[in-house]
C-alpha positions in Angstrom: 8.6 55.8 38.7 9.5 55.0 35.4 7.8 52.3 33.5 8.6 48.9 33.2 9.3 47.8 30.1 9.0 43.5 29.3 11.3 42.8 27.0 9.6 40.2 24.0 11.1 38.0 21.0 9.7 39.8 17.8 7.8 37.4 15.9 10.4 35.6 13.1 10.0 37.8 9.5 8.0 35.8 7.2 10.0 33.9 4.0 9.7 34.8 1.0 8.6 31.7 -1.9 12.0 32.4 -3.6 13.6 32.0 0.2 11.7 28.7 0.9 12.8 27.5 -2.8 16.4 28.0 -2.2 16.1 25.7 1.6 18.1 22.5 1.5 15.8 19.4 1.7 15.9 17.4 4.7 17.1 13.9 3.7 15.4 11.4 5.9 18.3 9.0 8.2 18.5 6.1 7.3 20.3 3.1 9.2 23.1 1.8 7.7 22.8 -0.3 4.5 25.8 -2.9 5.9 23.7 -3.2 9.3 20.6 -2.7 8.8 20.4 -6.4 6.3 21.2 -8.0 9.0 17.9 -7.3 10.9 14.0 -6.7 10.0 14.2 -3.4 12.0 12.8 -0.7 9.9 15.3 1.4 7.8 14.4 4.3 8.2 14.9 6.2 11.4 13.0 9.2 10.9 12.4 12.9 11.2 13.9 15.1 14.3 11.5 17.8 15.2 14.0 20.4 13.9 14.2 18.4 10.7 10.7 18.1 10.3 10.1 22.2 10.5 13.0 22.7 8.2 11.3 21.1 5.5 7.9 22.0 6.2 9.3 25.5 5.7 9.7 24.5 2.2 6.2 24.3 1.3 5.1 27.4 -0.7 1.3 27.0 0.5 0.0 27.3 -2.7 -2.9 29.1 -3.8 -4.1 26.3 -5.7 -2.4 23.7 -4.2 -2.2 20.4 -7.0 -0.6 18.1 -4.2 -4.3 18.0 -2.6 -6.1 16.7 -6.1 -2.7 14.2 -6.3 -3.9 12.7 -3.5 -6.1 9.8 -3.5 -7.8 10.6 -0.4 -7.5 14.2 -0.6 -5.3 15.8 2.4 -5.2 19.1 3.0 -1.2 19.1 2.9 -0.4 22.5 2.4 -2.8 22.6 6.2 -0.8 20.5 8.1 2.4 21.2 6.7 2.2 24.5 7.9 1.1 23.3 11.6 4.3 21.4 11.1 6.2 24.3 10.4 4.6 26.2 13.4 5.6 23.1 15.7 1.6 22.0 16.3 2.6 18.3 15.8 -0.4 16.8 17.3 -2.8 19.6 14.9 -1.0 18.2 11.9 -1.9 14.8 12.6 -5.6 15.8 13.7 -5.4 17.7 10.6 -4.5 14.8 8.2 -6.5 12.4 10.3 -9.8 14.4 8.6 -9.3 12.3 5.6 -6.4 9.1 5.8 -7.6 7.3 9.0 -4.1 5.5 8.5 -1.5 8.3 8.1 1.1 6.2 10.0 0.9 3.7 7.4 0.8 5.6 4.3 3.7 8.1 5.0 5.9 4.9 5.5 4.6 2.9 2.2 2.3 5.2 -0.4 4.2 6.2 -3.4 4.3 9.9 -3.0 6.8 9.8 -5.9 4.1 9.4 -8.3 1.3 11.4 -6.8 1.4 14.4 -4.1 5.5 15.1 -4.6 5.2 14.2 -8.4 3.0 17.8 -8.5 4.8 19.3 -5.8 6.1 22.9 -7.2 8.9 23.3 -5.2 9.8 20.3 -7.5 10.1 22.2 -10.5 13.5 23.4 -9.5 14.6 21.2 -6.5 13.7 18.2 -4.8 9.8 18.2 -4.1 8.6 18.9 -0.2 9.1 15.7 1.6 5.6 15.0 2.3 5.3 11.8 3.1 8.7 11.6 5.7 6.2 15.0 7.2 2.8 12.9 6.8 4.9 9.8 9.0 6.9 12.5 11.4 3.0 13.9 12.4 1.3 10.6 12.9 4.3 9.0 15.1 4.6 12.0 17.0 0.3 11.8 18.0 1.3 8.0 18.4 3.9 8.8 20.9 2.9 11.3 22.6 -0.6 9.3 23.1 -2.6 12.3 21.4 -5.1 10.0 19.3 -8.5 10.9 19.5 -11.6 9.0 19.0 -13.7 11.2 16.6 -17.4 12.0 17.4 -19.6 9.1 16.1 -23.0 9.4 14.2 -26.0 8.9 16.3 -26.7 4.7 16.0 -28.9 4.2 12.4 -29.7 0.5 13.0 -27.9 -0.7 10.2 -25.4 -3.2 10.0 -23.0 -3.7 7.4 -20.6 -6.4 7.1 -16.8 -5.8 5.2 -14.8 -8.5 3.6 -11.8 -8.0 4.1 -9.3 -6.4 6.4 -6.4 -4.6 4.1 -6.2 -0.7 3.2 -10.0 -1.0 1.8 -11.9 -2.7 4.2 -10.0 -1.0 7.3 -11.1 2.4 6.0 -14.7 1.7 5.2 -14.8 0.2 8.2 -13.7 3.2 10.3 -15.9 5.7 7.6 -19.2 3.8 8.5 -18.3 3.7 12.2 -18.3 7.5 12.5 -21.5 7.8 10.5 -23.3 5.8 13.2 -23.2 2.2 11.3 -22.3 -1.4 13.1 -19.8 -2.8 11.3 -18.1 -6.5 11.4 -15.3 -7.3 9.4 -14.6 -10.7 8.3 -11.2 -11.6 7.8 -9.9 -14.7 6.0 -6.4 -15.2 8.0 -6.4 -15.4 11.7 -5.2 -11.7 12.3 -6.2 -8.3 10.6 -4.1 -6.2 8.4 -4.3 -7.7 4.9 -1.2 -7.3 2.7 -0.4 -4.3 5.6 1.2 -7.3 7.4 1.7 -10.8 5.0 2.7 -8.4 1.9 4.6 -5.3 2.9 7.8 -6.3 5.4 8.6 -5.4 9.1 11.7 -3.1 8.0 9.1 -1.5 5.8 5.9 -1.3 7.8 6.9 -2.3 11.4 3.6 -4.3 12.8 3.1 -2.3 15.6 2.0 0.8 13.3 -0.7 -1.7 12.0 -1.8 -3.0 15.3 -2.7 0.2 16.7 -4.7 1.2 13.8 -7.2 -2.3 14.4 -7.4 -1.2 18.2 -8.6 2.2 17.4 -11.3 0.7 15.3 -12.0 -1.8 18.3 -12.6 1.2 20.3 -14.8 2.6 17.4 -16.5 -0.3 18.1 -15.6 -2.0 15.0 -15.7 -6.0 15.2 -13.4 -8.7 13.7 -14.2 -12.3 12.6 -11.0 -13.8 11.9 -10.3 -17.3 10.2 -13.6 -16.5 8.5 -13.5 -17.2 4.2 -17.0 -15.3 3.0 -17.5 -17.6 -0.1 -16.9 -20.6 1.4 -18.3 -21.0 4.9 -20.7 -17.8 4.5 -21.3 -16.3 1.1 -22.8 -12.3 0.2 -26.3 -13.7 0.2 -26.1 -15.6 3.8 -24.9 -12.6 5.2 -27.6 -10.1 3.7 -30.4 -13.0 4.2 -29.6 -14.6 7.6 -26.9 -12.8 9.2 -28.8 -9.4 9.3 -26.3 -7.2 7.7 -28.1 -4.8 5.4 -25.5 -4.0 3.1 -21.7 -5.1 2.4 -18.7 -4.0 1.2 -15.7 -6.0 -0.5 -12.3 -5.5 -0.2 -10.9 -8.6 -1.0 -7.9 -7.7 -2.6 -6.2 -9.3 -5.5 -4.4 -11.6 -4.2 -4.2 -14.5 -7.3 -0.6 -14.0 -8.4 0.4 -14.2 -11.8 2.8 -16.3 -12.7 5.3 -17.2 -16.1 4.3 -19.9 -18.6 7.9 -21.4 -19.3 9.8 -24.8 -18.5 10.6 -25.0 -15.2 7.9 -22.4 -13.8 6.4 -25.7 -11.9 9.8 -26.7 -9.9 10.3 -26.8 -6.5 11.7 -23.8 -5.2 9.4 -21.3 -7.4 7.4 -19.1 -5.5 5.1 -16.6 -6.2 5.6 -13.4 -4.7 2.6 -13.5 -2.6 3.6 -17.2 -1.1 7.1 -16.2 -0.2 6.0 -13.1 1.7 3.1 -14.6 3.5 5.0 -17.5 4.5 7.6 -15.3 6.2 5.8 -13.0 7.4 2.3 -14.8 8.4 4.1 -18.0 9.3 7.1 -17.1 10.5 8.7 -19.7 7.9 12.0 -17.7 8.3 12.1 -19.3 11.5 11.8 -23.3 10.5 11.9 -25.6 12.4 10.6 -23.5 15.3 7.7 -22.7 13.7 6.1 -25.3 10.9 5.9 -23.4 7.9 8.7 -24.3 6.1 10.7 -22.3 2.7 13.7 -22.5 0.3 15.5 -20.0 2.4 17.9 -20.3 -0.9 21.2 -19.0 -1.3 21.0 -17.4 -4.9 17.4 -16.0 -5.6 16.5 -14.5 -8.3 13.6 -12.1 -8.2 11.0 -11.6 -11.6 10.0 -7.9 -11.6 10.5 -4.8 -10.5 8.0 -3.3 -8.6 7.4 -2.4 -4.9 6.8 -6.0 -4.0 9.5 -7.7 -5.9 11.7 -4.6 -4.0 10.1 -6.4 -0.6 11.2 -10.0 -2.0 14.4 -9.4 -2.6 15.4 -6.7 0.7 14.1 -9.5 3.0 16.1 -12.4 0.6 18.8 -10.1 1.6 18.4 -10.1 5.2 17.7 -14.1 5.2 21.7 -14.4 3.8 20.8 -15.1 0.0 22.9 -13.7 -2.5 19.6 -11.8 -4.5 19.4 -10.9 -8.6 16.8 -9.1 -10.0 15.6 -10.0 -13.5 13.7 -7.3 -15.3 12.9 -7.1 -18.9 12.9 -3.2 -19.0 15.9 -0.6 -18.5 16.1 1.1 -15.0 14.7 3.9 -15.8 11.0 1.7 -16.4 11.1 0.1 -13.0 7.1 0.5 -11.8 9.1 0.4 -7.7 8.8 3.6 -5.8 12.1 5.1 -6.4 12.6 4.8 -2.3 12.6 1.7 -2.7 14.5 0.9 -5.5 17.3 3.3 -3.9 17.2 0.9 -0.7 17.8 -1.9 -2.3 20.5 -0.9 -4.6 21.8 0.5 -1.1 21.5 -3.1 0.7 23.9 -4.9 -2.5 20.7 -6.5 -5.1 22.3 -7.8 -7.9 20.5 -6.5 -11.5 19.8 -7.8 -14.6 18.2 -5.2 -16.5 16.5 -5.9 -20.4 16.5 -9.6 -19.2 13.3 -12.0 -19.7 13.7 -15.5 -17.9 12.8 -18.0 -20.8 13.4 -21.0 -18.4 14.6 -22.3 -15.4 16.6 -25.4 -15.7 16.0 -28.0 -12.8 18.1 -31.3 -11.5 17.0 -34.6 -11.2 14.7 -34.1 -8.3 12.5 -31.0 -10.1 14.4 -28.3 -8.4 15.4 -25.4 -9.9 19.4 -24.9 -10.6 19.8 -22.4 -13.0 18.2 -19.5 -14.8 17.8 -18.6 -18.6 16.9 -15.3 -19.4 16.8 -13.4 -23.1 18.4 -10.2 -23.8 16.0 -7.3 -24.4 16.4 -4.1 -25.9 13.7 -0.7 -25.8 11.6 0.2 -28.9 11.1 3.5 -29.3 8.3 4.9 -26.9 4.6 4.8 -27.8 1.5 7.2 -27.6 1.5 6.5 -23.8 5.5 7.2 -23.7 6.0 3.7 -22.9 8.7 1.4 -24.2 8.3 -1.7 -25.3 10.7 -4.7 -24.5 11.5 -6.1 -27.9 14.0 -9.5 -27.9 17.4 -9.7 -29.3 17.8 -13.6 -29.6 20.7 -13.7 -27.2 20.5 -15.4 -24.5 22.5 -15.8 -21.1 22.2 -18.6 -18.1 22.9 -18.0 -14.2 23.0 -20.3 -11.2 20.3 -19.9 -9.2 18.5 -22.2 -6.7 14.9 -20.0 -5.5 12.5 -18.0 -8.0 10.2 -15.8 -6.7 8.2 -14.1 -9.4 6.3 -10.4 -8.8 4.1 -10.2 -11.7 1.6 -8.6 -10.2 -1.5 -10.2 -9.2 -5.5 -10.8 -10.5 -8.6 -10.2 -7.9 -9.3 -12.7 -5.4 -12.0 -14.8 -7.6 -13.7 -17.0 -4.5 -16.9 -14.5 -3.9 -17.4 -13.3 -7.5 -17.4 -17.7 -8.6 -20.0 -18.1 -5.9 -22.0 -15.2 -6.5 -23.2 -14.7 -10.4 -25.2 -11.6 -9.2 -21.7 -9.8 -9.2 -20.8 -9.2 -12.3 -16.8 -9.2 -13.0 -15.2 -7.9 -16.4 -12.8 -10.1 -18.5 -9.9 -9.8 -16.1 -12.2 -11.1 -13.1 -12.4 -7.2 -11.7 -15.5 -6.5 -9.4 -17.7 -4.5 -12.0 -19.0 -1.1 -10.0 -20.7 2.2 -10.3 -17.7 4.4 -10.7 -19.9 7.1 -8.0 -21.1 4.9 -5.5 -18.9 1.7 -5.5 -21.8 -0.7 -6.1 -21.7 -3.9 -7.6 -24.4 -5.5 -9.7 -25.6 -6.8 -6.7 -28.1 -4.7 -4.5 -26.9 -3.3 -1.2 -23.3 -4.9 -2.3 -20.3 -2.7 -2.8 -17.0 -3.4 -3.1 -13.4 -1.0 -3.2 -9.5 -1.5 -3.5 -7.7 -4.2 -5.5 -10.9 -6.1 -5.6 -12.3 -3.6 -8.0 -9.0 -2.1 -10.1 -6.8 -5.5 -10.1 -3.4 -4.9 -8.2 -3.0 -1.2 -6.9 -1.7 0.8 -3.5 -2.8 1.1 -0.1 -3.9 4.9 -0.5 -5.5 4.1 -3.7 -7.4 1.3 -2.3 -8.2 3.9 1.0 -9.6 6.5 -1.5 -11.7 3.8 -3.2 -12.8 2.5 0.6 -14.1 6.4 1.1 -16.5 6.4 -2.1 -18.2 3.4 -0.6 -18.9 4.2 2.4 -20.4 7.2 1.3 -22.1 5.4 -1.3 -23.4 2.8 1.2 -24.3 5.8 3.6 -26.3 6.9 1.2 -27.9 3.2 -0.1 -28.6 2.5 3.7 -30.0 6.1 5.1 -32.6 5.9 1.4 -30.8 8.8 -0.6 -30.1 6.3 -3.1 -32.1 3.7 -5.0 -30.0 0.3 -6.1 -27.6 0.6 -8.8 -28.5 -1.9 -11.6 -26.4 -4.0 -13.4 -26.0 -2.2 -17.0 -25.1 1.0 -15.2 -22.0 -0.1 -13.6 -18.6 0.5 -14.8 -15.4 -0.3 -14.1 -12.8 1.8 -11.7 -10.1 1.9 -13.3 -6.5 1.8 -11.0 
């Protein structure tokens, strides 16, 4: 009898670098502009499986990879690309889980732009590897598809330590000191978690359900929340390392003190900062008055100071509350500090712009309420050492209606726990001073990570930041480190 012979599928010839340079990027779907500004859903929809190995094919896998030291956190991307490419969707996520304990998060909002894709080779003749739309595609595929796994925790060490805070920073010390066998509380100021995850970034962004599941998997860590809890004012540092039994603590505070311009009219009704605007929608549901109490100029011509990624969130969610929405910026285009995601968005969703204009005043009626703008013209030196150019006035100036300001100028660290501590010491600006190792303060057995310690920054920076302090208090609590004192300490720059 002759033998049988199984016919198999030969294994798929491997591509070549120049054949994975010459593969079309994979454009992530968006919903439409004319739709979607109409609802808070989030814009984009999202990777296909097929999509999501298409581009993953276009990773080179690098021998020296630069996208890993671009990263804050440090992901092995060219790792769980390729599991991506090999269709192990739940190993990619498990893969970038070893480092980013919020990959869901950060493929939606971190400004891959400017870091991993900025480095990306493939980028040198084409459009970079898309990899945060693969870092989001891996972690909602483990979401859905229920394949989250609680790490193996440290053996219990005893020690407690207490975290201020509940953004990007203190959510990932938390979860770093967790697995390493720590208690941890968190005490958060509002009366839910999330930080400026949920009162800064918006729902068509950053949908809250993302952020929700992230504060149960530290729950089941065993992670505990105080909410509605302001340390500096009902506890401060030293109650909590003196009477509440925590044996060391780590800040992440934020910045949240918004800056704000110094002209007529700044102080009229219907001038928001950035942060107010945002937290009353999104916190307080003000979009929503008079069912719920918190109520805002709604407007119908905004204008909008700045643009970065927030004043990008301002005006998109203007947009979707009916206003007719102008950004003023007193640089080209081209200088705009926004992810250029974002920036492409909102030019998609019909923002007005202003470009090389600096508001000089805003003219108000009888009642103090703003009415119109005045802005200066602006023109570009020529750049500097840094390649930066300067805004430089012209003398010519220009005046729009407009009945809502909302200014994002960036904002300065939260200053309640530094004013009622003078044991940590804060530079000039009112930034946490810390060892730029260890993350510790002035203060013994106090840390502190994130916008607290580099002034207004990302969520991924503010995660990588989180990660050197919990190592650093690791270290402090376990004995492997003696205090840091005061005239050693430096400051992180962001």
């Amino acid at each position: 009898m002759s033998e049988v012979i199984t016919p198999t599928t030969p294994a798929p010839r491997p591509l070549s670098n120049k054949e994975r340079m010459g593969l079309p990027h994979q454009e992530m779907p968006l919903h439409d502009a004319e739709a979607r500004v109409k609802t808070f859903d989030e814009v984009p929809i999202g990777y296909s499986e097929e999509m999501a190995r298409a581009e993953a094919m276009r990773c080179l896998q690098c021998k020296k990879p630069a996208c890993i030291g671009a990263c804050p956190v440090g992901i092995n991307i060219p790792a769980f690309i390729k599991l991506i490419e090999q269709g192990e969707f739940g190993a990619a996520a498990k893969k970038i889980r070893e480092t980013n304990f919020l990959p869901a998060v950060c493929g939606r909002v971190c400004p891959q732009d400017k870091q991993c894709q900025a480095v990306c080779v493939v980028g040198r003749k084409n459009i970079p590897v898309g990899i945060g739309n693969l870092e989001r595609f891996a972690a909602d595929y483990e979401r859905n598809h229920h394949l989250q796994e609680i790490p193996q925790v440290g053996e219990p060490t005893g020690k407690r330590v207490a975290v201020i805070g509940s953004g990007p920073a203190g959510l990932a010390a938390a979860y770093e000191l967790s697995i390493r066998g720590h208690e941890v509380v968190v005490f958060e100021a509002s009366h839910r978690a999330g930080g400026v995850m949920v009162y800064g970034i918006p729902r068509f962004r950053l949908p809250l359900k993302i952020v929700d599941e992230d504060i149960r998997f530290l729950t089941r860590l065993g992670v505990r929340f105080v909410y509605n809890m302001v340390i500096g004012k009902v506890l401060t540092i030293e109650d909590l390392l003196k009477h509440e039994g925590f044996d060391a603590v780590m800040i992440g505070t934020g910045a949240g003190l918004p800056r704000m311009l110094d002209v007529p009219g700044s102080n009229a009704n219907g001038v928001y900062s950035a942060n107010e605007y945002l937290t009353r929608i999104y916190l307080m549901d003000a979009h929503h008055f008079p069912k719920y109490s918190t109520p805002i100029s709604a407007g119908k011509k905004i204008g909008v100071i700045g643009a970065g990624n927030t004043a990008m969130d301002v005006m998109r969610t203007a947009k979707r509350l009916g206003a007719e929405v102008t950004c003023y910026y007193r640089r080209s285009h081209d200088e705009a500090p926004a992810r250029s995601e974002e920036l492409k968005h909102a030019e998609q969703e019909g923002i007005n712009w202003r470009w090389l204009s600096n508001p000089v005043e805003f003219l108000v009626d009888e009642n103090n309420f703003v009415q119109k703008i005045k802005c200066e013209r602006m023109t570009l030196s020529e750049p500097d050492e840094t390649g930066r150019r300067k805004p430089v006035p012209t003398g010519e100036f220009f005046v729009e209606d407009c009945d809502t300001v909302v200014m994002s100028l960036g904002c300065s660290v939260n200053p309640i726990i530094p004013s009622t501590d003078s044991d940590i010491h804060v530079n000039k600006w009112g930034v946490i001073v810390v060892d730029t190792e260890t993350c510790q303060t002035s203060k013994k057995g106090v840390f502190a990570a994130g916008d607290a310690i580099t002034g207004g920054s990302t969520v991924i920076l503010a995660m990588g930041q989180a990660k050197k302090a919990a190592a650093g208090i690791h270290a402090y609590l376990m004995g492997q480190q003696e205090a840091v004192s005061a005239t050693s300490t430096t400051q992180i720059s962001g």
